[in-house]
C-alpha positions in Angstrom: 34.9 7.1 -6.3 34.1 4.0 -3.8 31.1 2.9 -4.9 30.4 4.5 -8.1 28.4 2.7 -10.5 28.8 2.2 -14.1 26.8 3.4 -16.7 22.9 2.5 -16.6 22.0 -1.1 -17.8 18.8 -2.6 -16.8 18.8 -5.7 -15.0 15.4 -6.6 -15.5 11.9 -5.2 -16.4 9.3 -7.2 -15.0 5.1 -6.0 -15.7 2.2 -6.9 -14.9 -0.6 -8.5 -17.6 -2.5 -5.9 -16.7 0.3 -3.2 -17.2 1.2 -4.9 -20.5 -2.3 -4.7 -22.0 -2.7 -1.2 -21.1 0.5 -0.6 -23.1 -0.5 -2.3 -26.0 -4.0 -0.6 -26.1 -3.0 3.1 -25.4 0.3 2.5 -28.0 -1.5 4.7 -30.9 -2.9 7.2 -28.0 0.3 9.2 -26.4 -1.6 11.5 -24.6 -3.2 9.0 -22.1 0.1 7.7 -21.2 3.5 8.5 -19.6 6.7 7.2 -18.6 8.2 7.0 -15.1 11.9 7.2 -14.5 12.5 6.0 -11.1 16.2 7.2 -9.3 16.6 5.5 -5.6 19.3 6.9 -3.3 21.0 7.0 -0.4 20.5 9.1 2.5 24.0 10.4 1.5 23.0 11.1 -2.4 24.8 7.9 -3.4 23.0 5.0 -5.6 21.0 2.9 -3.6 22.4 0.4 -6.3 20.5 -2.8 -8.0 18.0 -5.4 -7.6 16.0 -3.2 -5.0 12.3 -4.2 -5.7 10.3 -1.2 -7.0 6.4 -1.8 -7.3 4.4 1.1 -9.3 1.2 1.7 -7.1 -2.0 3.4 -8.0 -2.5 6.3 -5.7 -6.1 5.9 -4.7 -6.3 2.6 -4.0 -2.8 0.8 -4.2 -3.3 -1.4 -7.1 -0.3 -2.6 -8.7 0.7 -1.4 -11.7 3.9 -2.6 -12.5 7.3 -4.7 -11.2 10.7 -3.9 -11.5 13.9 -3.8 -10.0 16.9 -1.0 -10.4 20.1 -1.3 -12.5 23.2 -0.7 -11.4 22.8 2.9 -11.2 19.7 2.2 -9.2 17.3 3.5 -11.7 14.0 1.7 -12.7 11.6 2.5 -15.7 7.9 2.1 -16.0 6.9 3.4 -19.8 3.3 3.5 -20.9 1.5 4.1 -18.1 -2.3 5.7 -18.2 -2.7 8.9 -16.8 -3.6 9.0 -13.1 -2.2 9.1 -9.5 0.9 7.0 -8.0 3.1 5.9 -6.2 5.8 3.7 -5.2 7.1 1.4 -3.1 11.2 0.3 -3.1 12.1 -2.8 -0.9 15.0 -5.1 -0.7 18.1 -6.4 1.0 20.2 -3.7 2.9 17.4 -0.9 3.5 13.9 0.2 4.6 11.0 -1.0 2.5 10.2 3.0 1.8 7.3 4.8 -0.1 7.0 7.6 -2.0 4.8 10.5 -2.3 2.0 10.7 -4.6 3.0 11.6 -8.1 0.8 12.6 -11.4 1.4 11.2 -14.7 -0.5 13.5 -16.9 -0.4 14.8 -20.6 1.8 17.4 -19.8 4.7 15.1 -19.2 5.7 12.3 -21.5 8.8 11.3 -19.4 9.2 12.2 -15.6 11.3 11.4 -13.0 11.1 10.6 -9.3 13.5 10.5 -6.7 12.9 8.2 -3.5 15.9 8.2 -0.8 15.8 5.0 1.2 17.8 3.9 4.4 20.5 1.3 4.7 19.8 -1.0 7.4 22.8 -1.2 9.6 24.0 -5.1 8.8 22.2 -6.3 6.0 25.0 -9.2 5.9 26.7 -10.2 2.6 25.5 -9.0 -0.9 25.6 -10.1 -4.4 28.0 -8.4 -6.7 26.2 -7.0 -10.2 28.5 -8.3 -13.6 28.6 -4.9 -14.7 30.0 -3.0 -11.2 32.7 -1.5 -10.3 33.8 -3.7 -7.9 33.7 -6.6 -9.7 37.0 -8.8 -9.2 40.1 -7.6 -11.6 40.6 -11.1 -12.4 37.0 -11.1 -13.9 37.4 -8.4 -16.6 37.8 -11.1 -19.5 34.4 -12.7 -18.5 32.2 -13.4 -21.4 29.0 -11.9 -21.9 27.4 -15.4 -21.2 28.9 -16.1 -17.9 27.7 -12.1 -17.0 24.4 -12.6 -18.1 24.3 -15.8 -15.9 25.6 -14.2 -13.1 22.8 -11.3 -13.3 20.3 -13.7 -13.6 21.3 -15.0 -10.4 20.8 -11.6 -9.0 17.9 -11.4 -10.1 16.5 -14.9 -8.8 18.3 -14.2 -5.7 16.3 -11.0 -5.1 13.2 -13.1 -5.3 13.9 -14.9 -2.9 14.1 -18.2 -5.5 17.5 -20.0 -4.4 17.1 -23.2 -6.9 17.5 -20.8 -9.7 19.6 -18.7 -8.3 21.8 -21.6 -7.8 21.9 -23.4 -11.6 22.5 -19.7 -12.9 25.6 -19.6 -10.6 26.9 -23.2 -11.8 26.1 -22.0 -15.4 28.2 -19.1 -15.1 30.9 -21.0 -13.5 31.2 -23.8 -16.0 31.3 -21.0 -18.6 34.2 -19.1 -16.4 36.0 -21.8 -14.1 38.0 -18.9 -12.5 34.8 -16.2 -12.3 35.8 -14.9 -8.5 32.5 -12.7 -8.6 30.4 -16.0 -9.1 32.2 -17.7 -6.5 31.4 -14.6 -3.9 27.9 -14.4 -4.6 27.4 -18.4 -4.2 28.7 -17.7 -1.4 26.0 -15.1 -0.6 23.6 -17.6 -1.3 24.9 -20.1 0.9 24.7 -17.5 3.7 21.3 -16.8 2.7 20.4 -20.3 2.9 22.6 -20.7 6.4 25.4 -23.2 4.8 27.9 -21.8 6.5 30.6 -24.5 5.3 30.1 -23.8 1.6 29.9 -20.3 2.2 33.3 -20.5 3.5 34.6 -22.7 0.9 33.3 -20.3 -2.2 34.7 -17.3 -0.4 37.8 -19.1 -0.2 37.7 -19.8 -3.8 36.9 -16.5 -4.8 40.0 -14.8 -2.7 42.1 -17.6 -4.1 41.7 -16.2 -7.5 42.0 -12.7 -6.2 43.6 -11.8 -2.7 42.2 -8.0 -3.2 38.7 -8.8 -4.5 37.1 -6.2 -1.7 33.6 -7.7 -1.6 35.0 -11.3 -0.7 37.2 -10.1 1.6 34.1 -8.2 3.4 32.1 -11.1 3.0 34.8 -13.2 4.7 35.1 -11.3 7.0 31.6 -11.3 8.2 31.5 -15.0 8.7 34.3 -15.2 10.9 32.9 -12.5 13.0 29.4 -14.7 13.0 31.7 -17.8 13.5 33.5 -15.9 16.5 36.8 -16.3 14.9 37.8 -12.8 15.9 41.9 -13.4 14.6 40.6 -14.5 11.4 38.0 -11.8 11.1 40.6 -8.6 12.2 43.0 -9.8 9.2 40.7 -10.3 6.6 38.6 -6.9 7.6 42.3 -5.4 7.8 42.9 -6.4 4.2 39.5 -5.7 2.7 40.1 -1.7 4.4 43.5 -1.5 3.0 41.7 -2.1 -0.6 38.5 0.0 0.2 39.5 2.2 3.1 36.8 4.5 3.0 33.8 1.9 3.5 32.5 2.4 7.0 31.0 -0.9 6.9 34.4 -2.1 6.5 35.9 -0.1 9.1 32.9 -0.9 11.7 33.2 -4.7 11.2 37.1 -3.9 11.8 36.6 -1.7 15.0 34.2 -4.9 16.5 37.0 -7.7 15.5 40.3 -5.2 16.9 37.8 -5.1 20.2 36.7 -8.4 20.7 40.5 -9.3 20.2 41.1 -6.3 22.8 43.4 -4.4 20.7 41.5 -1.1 22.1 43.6 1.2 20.6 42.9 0.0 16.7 39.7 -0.4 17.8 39.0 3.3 18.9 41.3 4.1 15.2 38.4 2.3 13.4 35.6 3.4 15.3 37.2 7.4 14.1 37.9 6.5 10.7 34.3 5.3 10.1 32.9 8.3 11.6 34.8 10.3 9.1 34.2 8.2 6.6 30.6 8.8 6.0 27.8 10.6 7.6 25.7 7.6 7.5 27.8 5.8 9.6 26.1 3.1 11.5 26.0 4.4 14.9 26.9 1.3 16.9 30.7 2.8 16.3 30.6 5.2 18.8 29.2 2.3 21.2 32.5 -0.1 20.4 34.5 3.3 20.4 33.2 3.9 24.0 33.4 0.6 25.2 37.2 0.4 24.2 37.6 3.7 25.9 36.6 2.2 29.3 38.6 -0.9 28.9 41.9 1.4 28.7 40.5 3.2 31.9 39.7 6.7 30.1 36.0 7.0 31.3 35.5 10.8 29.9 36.1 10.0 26.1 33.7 7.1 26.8 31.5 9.1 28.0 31.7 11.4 25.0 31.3 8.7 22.3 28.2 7.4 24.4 26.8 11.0 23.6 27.0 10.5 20.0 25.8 7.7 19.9 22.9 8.9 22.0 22.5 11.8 19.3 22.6 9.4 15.9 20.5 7.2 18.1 17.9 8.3 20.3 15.5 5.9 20.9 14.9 2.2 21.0 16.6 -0.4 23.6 20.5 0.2 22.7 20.1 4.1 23.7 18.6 2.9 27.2 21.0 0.8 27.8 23.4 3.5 26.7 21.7 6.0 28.9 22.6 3.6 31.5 26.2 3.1 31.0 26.2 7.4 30.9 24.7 7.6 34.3 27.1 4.9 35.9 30.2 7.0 34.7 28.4 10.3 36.0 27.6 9.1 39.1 31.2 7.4 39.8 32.7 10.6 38.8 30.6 12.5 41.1 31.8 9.9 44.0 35.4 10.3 43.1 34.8 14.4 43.0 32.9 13.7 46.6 35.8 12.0 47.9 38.8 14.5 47.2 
């Protein structure tokens, strides 16, 4: 599958002094504690993937408990927690910061698991690549374990929002592995974190150099040249990250806004469909470009149409007004033209 994700490995397990006493103290007592197996998804089912933030709250009064982020598979783990009432809370890049529902950890579960589904955010821009996914560059499967455990540090320091670190883990995985194409695409997310466009550029440059197909620097790529209003360079890039990943309606999106903005209407529209199929949580800004391409070619009724979805996935907020006011322009110039016959 696209995106599936390797087997579980944890990233990182981060706990509070507080948490950590309490584990030490209740060690001999395994009645008064519990663990907590923590599963974030998707809207669609699919692994929210890692280095999402996930806090372990006391119920009553929101105390933290615990810090730690999900693996790969997007799983977290709390073990030895005292019996009581929770909850938790799962932030990060790419979705809404979400909260679960109270949970117990009593005696009468030594292990339980929750499941909290969180929402992508539509453009969350580019993202760091784990060592251990499955869309790690081809070119990068003889890595040492060093240069990977550099690389997920990074990650991790990246998720916190620490840059400096972030940065010498990057350089120490890349003096280990000189030709390490996922190192070079996530410096290159840092740089875009960090608003360096021009070394962005040149580390997603590197990283493609070492692998023309690596989808993730392709995407990335691509992204900047749409921010950069390079709309040629954008289309091919976007063209070649969809040949390698064509069912990533991110992908196909991005690739429906360059094809319009270069006013092939036609691809555009293509896109626009093949996103919708792609996924259910399509992003619904394609029926917009699909709609807008629609009028530029003169066919107001299939605009029309695609502005109804959109209105449907997207009800509310200042896009579906404006929306509502492009449908009532086409309504009312059909109902002169009808007036006029």
């Amino acid at each position: 599958m696209r995106r599936r994700w390797l087997a579980s490995f944890v990233v990182s397990f981060l706990v509070t002094s507080l948490q950590a006493q309490l584990r030490g103290g209740f060690g001999a007592a395994p009645l008064n504690v519990g663990n907590v197996h923590i599963h974030v998804v998707l809207t669609n089912d699919r692994s929210a993937g890692p280095y999402l933030l996930v806090r372990l709250l006391q119920g009553s009064t929101g105390t933290s408990m615990g810090v730690t982020y999900t693996n790969d598979s997007g799983e977290a783990e709390f073990g030895g927690v005292p019996i009581g009432d929770y909850h938790v809370e799962v932030s990060g890049d790419g979705i809404q910061t979400t909260t679960s529902d109270n949970f117990d950890v009593d005696e009468r579960k030594i292990t339980q698991a929750q499941y909290i589904v969180v929402r992508q955010l539509e453009d969350s821009g580019p993202k760091p690549i784990s060592a251990h996914s499955a869309m790690i560059s081809a070119a990068d499967l003889k890595v040492s374990p060093k240069a990977r455990k550099e690389l997920d540090k990074a990650n991790e320091s990246m998720a916190l929002h620490d840059w400096k670190k972030a940065k010498e883990h990057l350089d120490k995985a890349l003096a280990l592995e000189p030709g390490y194409a996922t190192a070079y695409n996530n410096l290159a997310v840092l740089y875009a974190k960090t608003d360096d466009m021009t070394d962005e550029e040149q580390a997603l440059k590197k990283a493609i150099s070492l692998d023309d197909h690596f989808a993730p620097a392709l995407l990335n790529y691509g992204k900047l040249s749409l921010r950069e209003k390079n709309f040629p360079q954008a289309e091919t890039l976007l063209q070649k990250e969809v040949s390698v990943d064509p069912d990533n309606p991110e992908s196909l999106l991005l690739l429906a806004d360059a094809e319009y903005m270069n006013r092939h209407f036609d691809a555009a529209i293509a896109s626009a469909d093949k996103a919708h199929s792609a996924s259910p949580e399509h992003a619904s800004f394609v029926h917009y470009i699909a709609a807008r391409a629609y009028q530029q070619e003169n066919r107001q009724q299939q605009a029309l149409a695609e502005f109804q979805l959109f209105l449907k996935e997207e009800p509310k907020g200042p896009r579906a007004d404006h929306v509502r006011a492009d449908i009532a322009k086409i309504q009312s110039a059909s109902q002169q033209a009808a007036a006029a016959q």
